[in-house]
N, C-alpha and C positions, 0 to 999 in steps of 0.2 A: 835756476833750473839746471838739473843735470844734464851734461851732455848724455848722448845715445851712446855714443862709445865706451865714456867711460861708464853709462848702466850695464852694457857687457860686458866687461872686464869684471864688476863690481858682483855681477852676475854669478861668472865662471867662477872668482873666488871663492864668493860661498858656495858653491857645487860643490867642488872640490875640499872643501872643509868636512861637508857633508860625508863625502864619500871617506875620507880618512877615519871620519868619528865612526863607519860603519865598516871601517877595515876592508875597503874596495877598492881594489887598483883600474878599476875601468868602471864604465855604468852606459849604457845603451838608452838613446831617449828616439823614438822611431817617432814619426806624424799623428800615429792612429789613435783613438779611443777607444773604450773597451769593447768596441762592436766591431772593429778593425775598419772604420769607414774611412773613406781617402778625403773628406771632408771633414772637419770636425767642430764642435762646438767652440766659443773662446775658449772656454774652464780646460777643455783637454788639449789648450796648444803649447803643449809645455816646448818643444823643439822650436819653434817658432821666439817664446820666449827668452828661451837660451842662447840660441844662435843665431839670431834675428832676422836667419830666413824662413820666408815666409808661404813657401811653396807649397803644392798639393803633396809632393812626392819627397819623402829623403830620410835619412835615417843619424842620427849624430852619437858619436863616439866620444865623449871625455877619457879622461888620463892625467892622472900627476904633471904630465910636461909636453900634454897633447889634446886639443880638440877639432874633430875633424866632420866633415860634414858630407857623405854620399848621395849623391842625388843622379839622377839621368839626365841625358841633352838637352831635354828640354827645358831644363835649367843652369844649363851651365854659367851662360852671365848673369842672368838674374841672382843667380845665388852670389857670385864674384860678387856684385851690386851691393848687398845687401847681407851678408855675414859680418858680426861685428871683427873690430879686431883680434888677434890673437886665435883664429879660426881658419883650419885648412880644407878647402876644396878638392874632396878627390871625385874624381871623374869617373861614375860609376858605367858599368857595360861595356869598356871601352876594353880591346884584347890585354893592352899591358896594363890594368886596373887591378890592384889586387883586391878581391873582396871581404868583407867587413870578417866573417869568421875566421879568412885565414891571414887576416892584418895580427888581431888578438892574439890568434895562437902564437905568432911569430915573434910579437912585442916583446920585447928586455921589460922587465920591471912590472908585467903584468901577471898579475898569477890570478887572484879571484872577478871575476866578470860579473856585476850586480845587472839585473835589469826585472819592468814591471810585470809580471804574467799575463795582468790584463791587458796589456799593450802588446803582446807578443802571439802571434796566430803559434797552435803545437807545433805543426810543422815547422819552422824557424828555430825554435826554444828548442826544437828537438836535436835539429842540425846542427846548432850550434854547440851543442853541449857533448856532442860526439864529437866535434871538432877540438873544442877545449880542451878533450879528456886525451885525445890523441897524443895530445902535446903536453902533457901533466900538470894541466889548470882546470880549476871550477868554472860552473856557471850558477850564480846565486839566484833564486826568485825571493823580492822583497814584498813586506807586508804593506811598507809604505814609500812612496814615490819619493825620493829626497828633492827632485824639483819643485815638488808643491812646498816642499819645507821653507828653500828659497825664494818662490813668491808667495806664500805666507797672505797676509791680508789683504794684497792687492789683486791676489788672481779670480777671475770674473766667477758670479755665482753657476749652478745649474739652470740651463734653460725649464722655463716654464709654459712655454708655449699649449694652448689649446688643442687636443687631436681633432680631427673631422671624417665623417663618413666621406665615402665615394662611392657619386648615385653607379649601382649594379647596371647599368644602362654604361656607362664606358669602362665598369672592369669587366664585364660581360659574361661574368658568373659570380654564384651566391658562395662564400663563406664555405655553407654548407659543402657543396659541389668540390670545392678545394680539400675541404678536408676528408672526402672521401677519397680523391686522388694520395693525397697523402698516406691513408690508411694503406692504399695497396703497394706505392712503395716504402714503408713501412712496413710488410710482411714480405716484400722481396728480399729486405734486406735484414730480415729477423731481428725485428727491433722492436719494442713496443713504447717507445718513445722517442719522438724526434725534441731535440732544441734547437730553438730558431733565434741567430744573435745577429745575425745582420741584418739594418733597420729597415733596408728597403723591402727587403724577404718577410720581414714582421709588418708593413705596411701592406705589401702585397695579398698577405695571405688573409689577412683581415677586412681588406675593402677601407682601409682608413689612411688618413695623409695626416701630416703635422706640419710646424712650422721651424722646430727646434734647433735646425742648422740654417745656415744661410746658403742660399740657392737648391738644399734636397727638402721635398715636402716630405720629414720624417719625423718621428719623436722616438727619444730614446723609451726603448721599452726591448724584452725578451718577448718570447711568447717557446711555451710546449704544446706538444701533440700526442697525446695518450692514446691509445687502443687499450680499451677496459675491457672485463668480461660480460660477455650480453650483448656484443656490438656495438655498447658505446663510444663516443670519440669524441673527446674531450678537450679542446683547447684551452689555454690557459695565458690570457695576457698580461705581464708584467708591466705594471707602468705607475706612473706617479698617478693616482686615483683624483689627483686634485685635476689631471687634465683630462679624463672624460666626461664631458657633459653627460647629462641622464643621457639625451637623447641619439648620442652616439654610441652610446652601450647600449640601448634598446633595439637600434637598429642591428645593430651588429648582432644580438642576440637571437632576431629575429630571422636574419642574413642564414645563421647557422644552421635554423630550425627546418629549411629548407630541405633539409635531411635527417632522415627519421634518427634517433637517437644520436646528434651530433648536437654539441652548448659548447658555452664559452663561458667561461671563468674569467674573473677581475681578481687580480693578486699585486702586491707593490712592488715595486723596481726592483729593491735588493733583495725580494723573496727567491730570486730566482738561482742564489748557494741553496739555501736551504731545499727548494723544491726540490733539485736534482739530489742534493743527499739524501733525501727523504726518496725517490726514485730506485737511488743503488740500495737501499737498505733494505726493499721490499722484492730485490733479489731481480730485478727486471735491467732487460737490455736498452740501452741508449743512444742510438745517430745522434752522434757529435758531430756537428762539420769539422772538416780538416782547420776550414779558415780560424775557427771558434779560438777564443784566446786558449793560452796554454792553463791559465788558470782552470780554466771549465773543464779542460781534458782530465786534470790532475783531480778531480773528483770523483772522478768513475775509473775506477778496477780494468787493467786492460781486458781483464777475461769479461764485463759488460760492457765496454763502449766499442761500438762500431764506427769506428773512425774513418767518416766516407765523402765524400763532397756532398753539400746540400743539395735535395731534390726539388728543393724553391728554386733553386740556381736557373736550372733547366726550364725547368716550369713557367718559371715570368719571364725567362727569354725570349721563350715564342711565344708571342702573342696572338691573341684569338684574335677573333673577326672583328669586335666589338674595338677591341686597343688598337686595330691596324684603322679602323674608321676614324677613329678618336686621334692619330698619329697623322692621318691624312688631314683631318681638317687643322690641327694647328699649325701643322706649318703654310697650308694655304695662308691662317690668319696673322702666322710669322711674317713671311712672305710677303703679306700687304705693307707690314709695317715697315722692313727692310727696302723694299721698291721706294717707299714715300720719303724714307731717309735718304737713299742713294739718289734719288730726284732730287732732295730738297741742297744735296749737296755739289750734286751738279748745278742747278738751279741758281743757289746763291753765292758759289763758286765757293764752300765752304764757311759758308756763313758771311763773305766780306761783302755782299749783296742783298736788298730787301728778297725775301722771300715769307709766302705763307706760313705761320708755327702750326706746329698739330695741335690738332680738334679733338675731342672727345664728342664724338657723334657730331649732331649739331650743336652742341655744349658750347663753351669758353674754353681758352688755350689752356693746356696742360698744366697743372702744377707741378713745381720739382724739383727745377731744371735751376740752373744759375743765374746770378744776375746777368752777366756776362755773355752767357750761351744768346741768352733773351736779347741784348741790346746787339749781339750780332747777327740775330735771326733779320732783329730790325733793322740791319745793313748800317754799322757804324764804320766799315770799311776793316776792319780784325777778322782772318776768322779764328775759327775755334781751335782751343786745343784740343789736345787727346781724349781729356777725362769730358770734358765741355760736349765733342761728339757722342761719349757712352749718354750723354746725359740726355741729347736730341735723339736718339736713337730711341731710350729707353721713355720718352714722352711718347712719341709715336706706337709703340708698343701696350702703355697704359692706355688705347685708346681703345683697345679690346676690352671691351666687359667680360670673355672670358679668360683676361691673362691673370695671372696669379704672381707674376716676379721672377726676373731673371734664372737661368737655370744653371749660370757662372760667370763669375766676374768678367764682365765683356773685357778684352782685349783689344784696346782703341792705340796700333801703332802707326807711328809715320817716320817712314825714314829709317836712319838705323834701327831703330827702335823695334821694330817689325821683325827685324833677327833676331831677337828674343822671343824663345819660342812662346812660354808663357808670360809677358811682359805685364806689367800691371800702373796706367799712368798715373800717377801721382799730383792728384791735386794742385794749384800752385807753379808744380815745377817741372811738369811734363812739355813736350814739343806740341809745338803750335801746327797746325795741318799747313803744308805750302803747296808748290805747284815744281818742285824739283824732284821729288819723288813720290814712290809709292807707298801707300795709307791700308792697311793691312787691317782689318774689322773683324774678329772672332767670336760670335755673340750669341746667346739663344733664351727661349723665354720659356718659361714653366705656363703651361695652361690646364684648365681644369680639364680637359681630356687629350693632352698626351704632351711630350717635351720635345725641343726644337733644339738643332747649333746647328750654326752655319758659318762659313768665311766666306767673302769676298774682299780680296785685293784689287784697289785703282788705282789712277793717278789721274790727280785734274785738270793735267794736259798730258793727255795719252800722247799726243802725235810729237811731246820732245822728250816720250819713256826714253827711249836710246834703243840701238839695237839689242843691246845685250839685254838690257831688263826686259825689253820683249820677247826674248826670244827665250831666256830663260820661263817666263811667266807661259809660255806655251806649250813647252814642255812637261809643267805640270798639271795644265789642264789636259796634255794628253795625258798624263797619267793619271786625271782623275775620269775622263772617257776612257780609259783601257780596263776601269775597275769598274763602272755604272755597266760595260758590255759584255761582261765576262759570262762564262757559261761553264758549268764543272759539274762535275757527276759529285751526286749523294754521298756524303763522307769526309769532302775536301775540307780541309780547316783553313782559317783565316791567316795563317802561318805558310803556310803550302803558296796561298792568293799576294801576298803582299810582294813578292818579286816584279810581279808583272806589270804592278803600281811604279814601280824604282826603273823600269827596264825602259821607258822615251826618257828619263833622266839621266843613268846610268851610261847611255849612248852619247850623250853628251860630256860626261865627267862628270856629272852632279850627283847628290844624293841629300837626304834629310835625318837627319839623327831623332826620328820620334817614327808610331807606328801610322801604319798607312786608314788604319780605323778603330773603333773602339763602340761597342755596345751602347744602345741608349736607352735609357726605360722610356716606358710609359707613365707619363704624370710621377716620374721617379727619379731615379739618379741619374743627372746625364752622364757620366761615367756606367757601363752597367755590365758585369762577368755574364756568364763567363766564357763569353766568344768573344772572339775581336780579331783586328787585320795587323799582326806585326810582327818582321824580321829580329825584332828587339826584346820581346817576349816569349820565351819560346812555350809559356805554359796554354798560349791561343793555339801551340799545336795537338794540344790534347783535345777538345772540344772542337769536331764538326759543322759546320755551320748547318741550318736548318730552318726549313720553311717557317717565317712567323718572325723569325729573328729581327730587328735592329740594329743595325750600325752606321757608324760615319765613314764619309769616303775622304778622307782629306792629305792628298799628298802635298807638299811642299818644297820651295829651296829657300835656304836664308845665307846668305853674305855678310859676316857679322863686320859692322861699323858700315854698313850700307842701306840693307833693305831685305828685308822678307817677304817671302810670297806663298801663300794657302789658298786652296782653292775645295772647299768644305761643302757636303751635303750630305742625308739622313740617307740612307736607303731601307728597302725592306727584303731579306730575303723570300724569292718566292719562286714555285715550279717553273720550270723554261721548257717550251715545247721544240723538241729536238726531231730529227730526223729517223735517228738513231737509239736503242736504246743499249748498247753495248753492255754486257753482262748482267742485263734486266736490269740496269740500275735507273731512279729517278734522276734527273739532271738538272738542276737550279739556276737562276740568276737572279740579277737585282730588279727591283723597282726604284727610282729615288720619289723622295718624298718632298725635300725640296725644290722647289719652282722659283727661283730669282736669277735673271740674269746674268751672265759674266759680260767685264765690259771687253767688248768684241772688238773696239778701237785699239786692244794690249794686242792684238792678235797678229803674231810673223804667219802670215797665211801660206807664205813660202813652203813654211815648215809640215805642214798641214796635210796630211792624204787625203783623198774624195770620202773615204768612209768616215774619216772625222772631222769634215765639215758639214758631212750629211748629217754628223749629231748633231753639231750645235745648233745646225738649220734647226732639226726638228724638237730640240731642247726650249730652242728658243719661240717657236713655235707651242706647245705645250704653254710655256712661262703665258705667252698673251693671251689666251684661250683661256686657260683659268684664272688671270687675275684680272682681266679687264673688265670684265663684271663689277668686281672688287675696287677700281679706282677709278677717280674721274678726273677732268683741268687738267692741269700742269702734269699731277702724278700721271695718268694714261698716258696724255703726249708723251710723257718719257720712256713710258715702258713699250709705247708702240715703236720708237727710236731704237732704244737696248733690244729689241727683239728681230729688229730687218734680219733678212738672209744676207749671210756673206757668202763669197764665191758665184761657184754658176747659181745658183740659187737668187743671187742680188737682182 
């Protein structure tokens, strides 16, 4: 067997061969797939292959006598971890970082810049190629990827996953209804054709899910939006024909008829060059999204493409009635599952104690899980490790007849470990859960009507956390109480919010290098544009938040080579009734939508004001109220424990 090392090296090599035989001094290989998705199928994880990190986020740079790999904080040791040799980390967002376009321009020895179209949103392709031109070098778009050249026979097929309707009961409107919204901004924006590439926007608008990534219910497919003459309105979905059942194209067809002269077309995957050149040749205009690969842009004539952010974006942000119902009850049924696991690991002190295994209703114990996980449920005196916990977690969760499967790779850290923002345990060779420190849980599950994450950080003997891990740890549940209480007039963006998340840390010295929240779909991508909460982002200053919205509340502190700490919940943006309404504006605040305890035992109460003890009184108060219905034995004893009043309250 080959070492892994030396298949990187062996790797870069041939890259690099590649790129000489193509007369390219550099070559750009980013995360994305041709839909620009931050998750992606195997077959499109060429960066991952190459540089064998294996993260959501990051961009990698080859060169003659360089490869380098960009990523954000939340990666920073995972990536150290896990880049093969002969690959440099730079530390992207950081002030003295230099960024990817003006590394190239700067480079000795680089003059032509290769990189994939389909992998490159316009915008990017665009900026970069102004920047190259500044400094008297090209930027190439190639016909074919020279990575897939290098892995040649071994790189994984296309998914073929099966699509599925979604009963109109939790997307809370018809096909139809969508695509009359779309017709009107479509004539705001003088366009008589939208395309639609990002998968969850093509799932959204169709009323359908898929399976084809791991943790997003999406299938690759395009889809367009025609405004014909006569009023017609015509969608068009591109997709592999072998994954529509009859009776999801029926539905769906049916879905659209709900409005007078609105159908849906079936057309194949790669129809969709041709469509749109067949589109500019009949002399009609085209909303391109901004994000759309730069390939798509480069087929339409700037005098026809309206080059604009997509109006799907906006649209499945806020969520109707229907998707806030559907949002509510899964994390309740999250929330049982999380409570029964944080029980079960109080319980059996982490598995080194007999405790009860989860049930499927009144069924037999869960299938799954490890041998291991299993003989330490049955108190063999071990407990579990890292990956061993995702596994008891995610048995308790399979106990939902409406979950559907994980919504991202849980994050099971203990211990150092935990500083790593996005950490991923590794089978085998991951840390064991102990009682020296803190056990850091990042998890959420996809349900057939709506999607869940959540953190909570313990320790299984709170009362020897130390002071400083306490008091750290409380700090940032004020900062995750200073973001659940906020109140802001109509307008404020998630950008503008994320201070006020950092400001009980900030007071103290600390701070977290990731943003303070991020958008969630419904039964969609748990990543979801194009709002969110962070100091680190600055394009969440452009998009307002607004009533209907979804995001996470999750501040954090991590100490690397120590312990990390996240304290995670869903909210929903919604009206706040104010005293005032200062320049007739509306004024908003949150709802959370998660209901799981924090353990209250981390808690320096010292630290503590009366208004933010009065939350967690009443947070914790909510958490019983709604789930105790929900659980019963052991699981309720515990949750009626995790929910006591601390302070005057107790």
């Amino acid at each position: 067997m080959v070492a892994l090392g030396d298949q990187g090296s062996a790797r870069l090599a041939a890259l690099r061969a590649e790129l000489a035989r193509l007369k390219l001094d550099a070559f750009l290989i980013p995360s994305d797939d041709p839909h620009q998705s931050e998750y992606v199928a195997a077959c499109y994880e060429r960066r991952a292959f190459i540089s064998g990190f294996r993260g959501s986020s990051g961009t990698a740079v080859v060169t003659a006598d360089a490869a380098c790999l960009w990523t954000d904080g939340r990666y920073f040791l995972q990536a150290t971890e896990q880049l093969f040799a002969g690959w440099t980390l730079v530390k992207d967002r950081l002030p003295d970082t230099v960024p990817i376009d003006a590394w190239l321009a700067a480079r000795d020895g680089v003059q032509t810049v290769g990189f994939d179209p389909l992998l490159a949103s316009s915008s990017f392709a665009a900026e970069l190629r102004v920047t190259l031109a500044l400094a008297g070098k090209e930027l190439r778009a190639l016909r074919a990827n020279p990575v897939d050249l290098v892995w040649a026979g071994d790189r994984p097929e296309h998914p073929t996953a099966a699509a599925f309707s979604l009963d109109e009961a939790v997307a809370g409107r018809t096909v139809g209804d969508k695509l009359r919204t779309l017709e009107q901004q479509l004539a705001a924006a003088r366009a008589d054709t939208l395309v639609v590439c990002a998968l969850d926007e093509v799932a959204w608008l169709l009323n359908v899910r898929g399976a084809d990534i791991r943790y997003n219910p999406v299938s690759y497919a395009y889809a367009t939006v025609r405004r014909e003459e006569g009023g017609a309105l015509v969608a068009t979905w591109f997709i592999d024909e072998a994954k529509v059942p009859h009776a999801v194209l029926a539905a769906l067809r049916a879905s659209a008829a709900s409005e007078p002269l609105a159908r849906v077309d079936l057309a194949p995957y790669d129809g969709i060059v041709g469509a749109v050149e067949a589109e500019v040749a009949r002399g009609r205009a085209l909303l391109v999204p901004l994000s759309a690969s730069a390939a798509l842009h480069e087929l339409v004539p700037d005098s026809q493409r309206r080059a604009l952010a997509s109006p799907i974006a906006m649209l499945k942000a806020c969520k109707n009635g229907a998707e806030l119902r559907g949002m509510r009850d899964a994390h309740l049924r999250d929330a049982r599952a999380l409570c029964r696991f944080l029980a079960w690991l109080e319980r059996t002190d982490g598995g080194a104690r007999d405790g009860e295994s989860p049930r499927a209703g009144s069924g037999g114990a869960v299938e799954g899980t490890s041998a291991r996980a299993k003989r330490a449920r049955a108190g063999d005196g071990v407990r579990v490790d890292e990956a061993e916990a995702a596994e008891v977690l995610e048995s308790f969760r399979k106990c939902d007849e409406g979950y559907v499967g994980p919504s991202f790779e849980t994050i099971s850290a203990y211990g150092p470990n935990g500083a790593i923002i996005h950490y991923t345990a590794e089978r085998g060779s991951c840390a064991t859960l102990g009682i020296s420190s803190l056990f850091l849980c990042d998890s959420g599950g996809q349900y057939v009507c709506g999607t869940t994450d959540v953190t909570r950080t313990i320790h299984l003997r709170p009362a020897d956390a130390g002071a400083h891990v306490r008091a750290c740890w409380t700090r940032v549940l004020q900062a995750h109480i200073a973001v659940d209480t906020l109140v802001f007039p109509a307008g404020t963006t998630g950008y503008q919010l994320d201070a006020v998340a950092r400001a009980p840390l900030w007071r103290a010295g600390l701070d977290y290098r990731h943003g303070t929240g991020h958008g969630v779909g419904a039964f969609l991508n748990v990543h979801e544009g194009p709002h969110g909460m962070s100091l680190t982002r600055i394009a969440t200053n452009a998009v307002a938040l607004q009533e209907g919205m979804t995001l996470s509340n999750e501040p954090g502190y991590y100490e690397e080579g120590s312990f990390g700490i996240r304290l995670e919940n869903v909210m929903a943006v919604r009206k706040a009734s104010t005293e005032h309404a200062f320049g007739g504006k509306q004024y908003l605040g949150f709802e959370h939508l998660t209901v799981v305890p924090f353990q209250r035992e981390l808690l320096d109460l010292a630290l503590l004001s009366a208004a933010e003890v009065s939350w967690i009184n009443r947070y914790h108060a909510e958490c019983l109220s709604k789930l105790a219905p929900m659980l019963c034995g052991d699981d309720l004893a515990w949750l009626t424990r995790a929910c006591m009043p601390i302070g005057d309250g107790a």
